[in-house]
C-alpha positions in Angstrom: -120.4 155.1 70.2 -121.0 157.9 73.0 -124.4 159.0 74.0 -123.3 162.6 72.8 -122.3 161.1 69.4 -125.4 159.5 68.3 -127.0 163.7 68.7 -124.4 165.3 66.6 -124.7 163.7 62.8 -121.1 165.3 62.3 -119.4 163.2 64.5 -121.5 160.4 63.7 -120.2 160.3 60.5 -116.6 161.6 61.0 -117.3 164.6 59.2 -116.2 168.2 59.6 -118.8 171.4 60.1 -117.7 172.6 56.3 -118.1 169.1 54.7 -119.9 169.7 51.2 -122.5 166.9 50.5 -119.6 164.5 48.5 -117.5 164.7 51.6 -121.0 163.2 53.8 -121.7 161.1 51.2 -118.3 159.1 51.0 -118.5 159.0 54.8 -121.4 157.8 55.4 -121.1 154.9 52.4 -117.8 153.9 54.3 -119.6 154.2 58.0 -122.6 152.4 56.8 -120.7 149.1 55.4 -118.9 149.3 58.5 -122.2 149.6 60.9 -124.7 147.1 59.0 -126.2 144.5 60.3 -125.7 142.0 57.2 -122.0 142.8 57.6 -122.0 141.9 61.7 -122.4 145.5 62.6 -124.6 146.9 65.0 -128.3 147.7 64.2 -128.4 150.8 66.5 -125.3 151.9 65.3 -126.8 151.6 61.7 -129.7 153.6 62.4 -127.6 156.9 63.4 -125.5 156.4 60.8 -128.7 156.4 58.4 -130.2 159.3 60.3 -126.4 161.4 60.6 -126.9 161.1 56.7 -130.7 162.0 56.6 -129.3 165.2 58.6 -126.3 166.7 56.5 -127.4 165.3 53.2 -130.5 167.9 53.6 -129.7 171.7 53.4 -132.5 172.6 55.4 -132.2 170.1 58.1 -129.0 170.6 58.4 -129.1 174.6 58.7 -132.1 173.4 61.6 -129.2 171.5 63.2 -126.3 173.6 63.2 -128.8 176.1 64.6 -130.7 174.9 67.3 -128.9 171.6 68.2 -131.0 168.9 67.3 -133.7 168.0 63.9 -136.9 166.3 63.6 -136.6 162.9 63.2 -138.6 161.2 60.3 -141.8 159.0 61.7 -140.6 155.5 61.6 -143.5 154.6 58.7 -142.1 156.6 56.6 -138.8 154.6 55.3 -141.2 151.8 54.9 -143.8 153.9 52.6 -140.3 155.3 50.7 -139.4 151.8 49.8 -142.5 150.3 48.8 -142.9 153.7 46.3 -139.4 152.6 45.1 -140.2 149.1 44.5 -143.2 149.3 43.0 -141.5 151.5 40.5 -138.7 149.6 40.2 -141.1 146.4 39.6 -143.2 148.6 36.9 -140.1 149.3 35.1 -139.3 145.5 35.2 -142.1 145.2 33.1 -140.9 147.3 29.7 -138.4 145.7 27.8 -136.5 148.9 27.3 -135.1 148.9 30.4 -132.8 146.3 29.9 -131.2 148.3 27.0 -128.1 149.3 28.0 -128.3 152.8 26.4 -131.7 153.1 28.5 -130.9 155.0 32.2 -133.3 153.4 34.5 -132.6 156.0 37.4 -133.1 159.1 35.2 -135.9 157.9 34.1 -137.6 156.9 38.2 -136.4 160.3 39.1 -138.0 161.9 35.7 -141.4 159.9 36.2 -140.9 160.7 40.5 -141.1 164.5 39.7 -144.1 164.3 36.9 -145.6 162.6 40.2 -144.6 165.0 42.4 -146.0 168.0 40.1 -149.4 166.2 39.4 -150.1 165.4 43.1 -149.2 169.1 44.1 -151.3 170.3 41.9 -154.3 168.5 42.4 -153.3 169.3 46.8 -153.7 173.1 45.0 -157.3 172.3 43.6 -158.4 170.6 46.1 -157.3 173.7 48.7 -159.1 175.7 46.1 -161.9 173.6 46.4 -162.3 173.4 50.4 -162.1 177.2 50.5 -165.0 177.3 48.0 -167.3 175.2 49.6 -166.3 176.6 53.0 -167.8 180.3 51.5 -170.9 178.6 50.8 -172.0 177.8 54.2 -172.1 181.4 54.9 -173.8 182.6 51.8 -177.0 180.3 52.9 -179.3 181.7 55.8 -181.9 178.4 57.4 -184.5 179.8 59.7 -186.6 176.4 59.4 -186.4 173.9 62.8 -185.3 171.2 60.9 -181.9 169.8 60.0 -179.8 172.2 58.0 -179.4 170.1 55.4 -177.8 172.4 52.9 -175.0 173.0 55.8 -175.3 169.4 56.1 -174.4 168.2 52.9 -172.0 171.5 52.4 -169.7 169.9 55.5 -169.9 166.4 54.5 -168.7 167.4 51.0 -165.8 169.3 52.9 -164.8 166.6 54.7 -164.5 163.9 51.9 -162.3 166.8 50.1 -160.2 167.1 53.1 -159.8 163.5 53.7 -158.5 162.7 49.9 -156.3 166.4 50.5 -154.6 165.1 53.3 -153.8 161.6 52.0 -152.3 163.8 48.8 -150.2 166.2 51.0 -148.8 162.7 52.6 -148.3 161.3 49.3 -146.5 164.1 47.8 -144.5 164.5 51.2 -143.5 160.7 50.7 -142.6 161.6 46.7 -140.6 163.5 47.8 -138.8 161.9 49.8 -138.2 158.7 47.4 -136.7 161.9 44.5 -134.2 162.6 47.6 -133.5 159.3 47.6 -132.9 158.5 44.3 -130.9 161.2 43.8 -127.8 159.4 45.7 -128.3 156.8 42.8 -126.2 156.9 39.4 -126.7 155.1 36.4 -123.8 153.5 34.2 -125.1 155.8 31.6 -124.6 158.8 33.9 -121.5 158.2 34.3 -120.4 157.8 30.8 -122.1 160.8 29.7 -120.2 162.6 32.3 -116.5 160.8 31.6 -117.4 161.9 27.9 -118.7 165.1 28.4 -115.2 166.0 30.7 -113.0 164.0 27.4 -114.8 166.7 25.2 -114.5 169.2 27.2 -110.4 168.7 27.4 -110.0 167.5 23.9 -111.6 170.8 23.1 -109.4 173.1 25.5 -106.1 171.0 24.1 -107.2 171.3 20.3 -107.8 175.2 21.2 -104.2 175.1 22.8 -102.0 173.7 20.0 -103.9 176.1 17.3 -102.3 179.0 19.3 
């Protein structure tokens, strides 16, 4: 693989400029099989390939490519933080008999319980915006003239910085949630796809029956 191929995600993955996102995914199925390292591929090879995906499978990185050339790569962390958040929910579901049901569809169900998740962190990160701004307007509503220590500004700003800590461990965690919904959403269920394969049989018997009454 060229230099000038592991910067352009379109030739990494054989793919034309107009490829929709079953096009890229097809590709980079058959380019990853081919590139990883438990099938004698190369690792480095296997990490473009991942990252070509990570590119075009995004609309908004992708737009960022095609227009200025090159996209932000994810921090290296954060593939291992997206698979422990899938795991652990994998192993959770492990735990309910239900999901061995074969009527039950384990995927719909992470990506249902991923976007509760992703809802009740954002809005907490909202709160707790709410709540910095609040106790920021404080500090200015409080005159000290004494020598001492301001401990009213004191406490205010130590009470702002807790806030902020949890707040920015929330923005990450919603920013990683995120990410694992992404990822899930290149998963499909047995149960998807008979719902689908009957929902097109419908769909047809309906549109022949409508037909032959003609």
């Amino acid at each position: 693989m060229t230099a000038a191929a592991t910067r352009d995600p379109y030739r990494t993955l054989d793919v034309g400029k107009n490829a929709n996102r079953a096009a890229v995914k097809r590709a980079y199925i058959k380019k990853s099989k081919k590139h990883h390292p438990d099938a004698g591929g190369d690792a480095e090879e296997f990490k473009e390939v991942a990252w070509a995906y990570w590119v075009l499978r995004d609309s908004e990185r992708r737009t960022a490519y095609d227009r200025n050339g090159e996209v932000e790569r994810p921090p290296p962390d954060d593939r291992e933080k997206v698979v422990k958040a899938i795991v652990d929910m994998y192993d959770q579901a492990l735990k309910s008999e239900s999901t061995f049901r074969s009527d039950v569809d384990l995927m719909d169900n992470m990506r249902k319980y991923t976007s509760e998740r992703i809802k009740a962190i954002e809005d907490a990160v909202k709160k707790q915006h709410e709540g910095v701004a609040n106790l920021r307007s404080l500090l200015g509503r409080v005159q000290y003239e004494g020598k001492k220590e301001n401990l009213f500004e004191a406490m205010t700003l130590a009470r702002i910085d807790g806030v902020s800590r949890v707040l920015a461990t929330n923005e990450d965690l919603a920013r990683i949630s995120r990410m694992v919904l992404e990822e899930l959403e290149d998963y499909e269920s047995v149960v998807e796809m008979v719902q689908r394969t009957m929902t097109v049989w419908v769909t047809s018997t309906t549109v022949h029956n409508t037909d032959s009454t003609v």
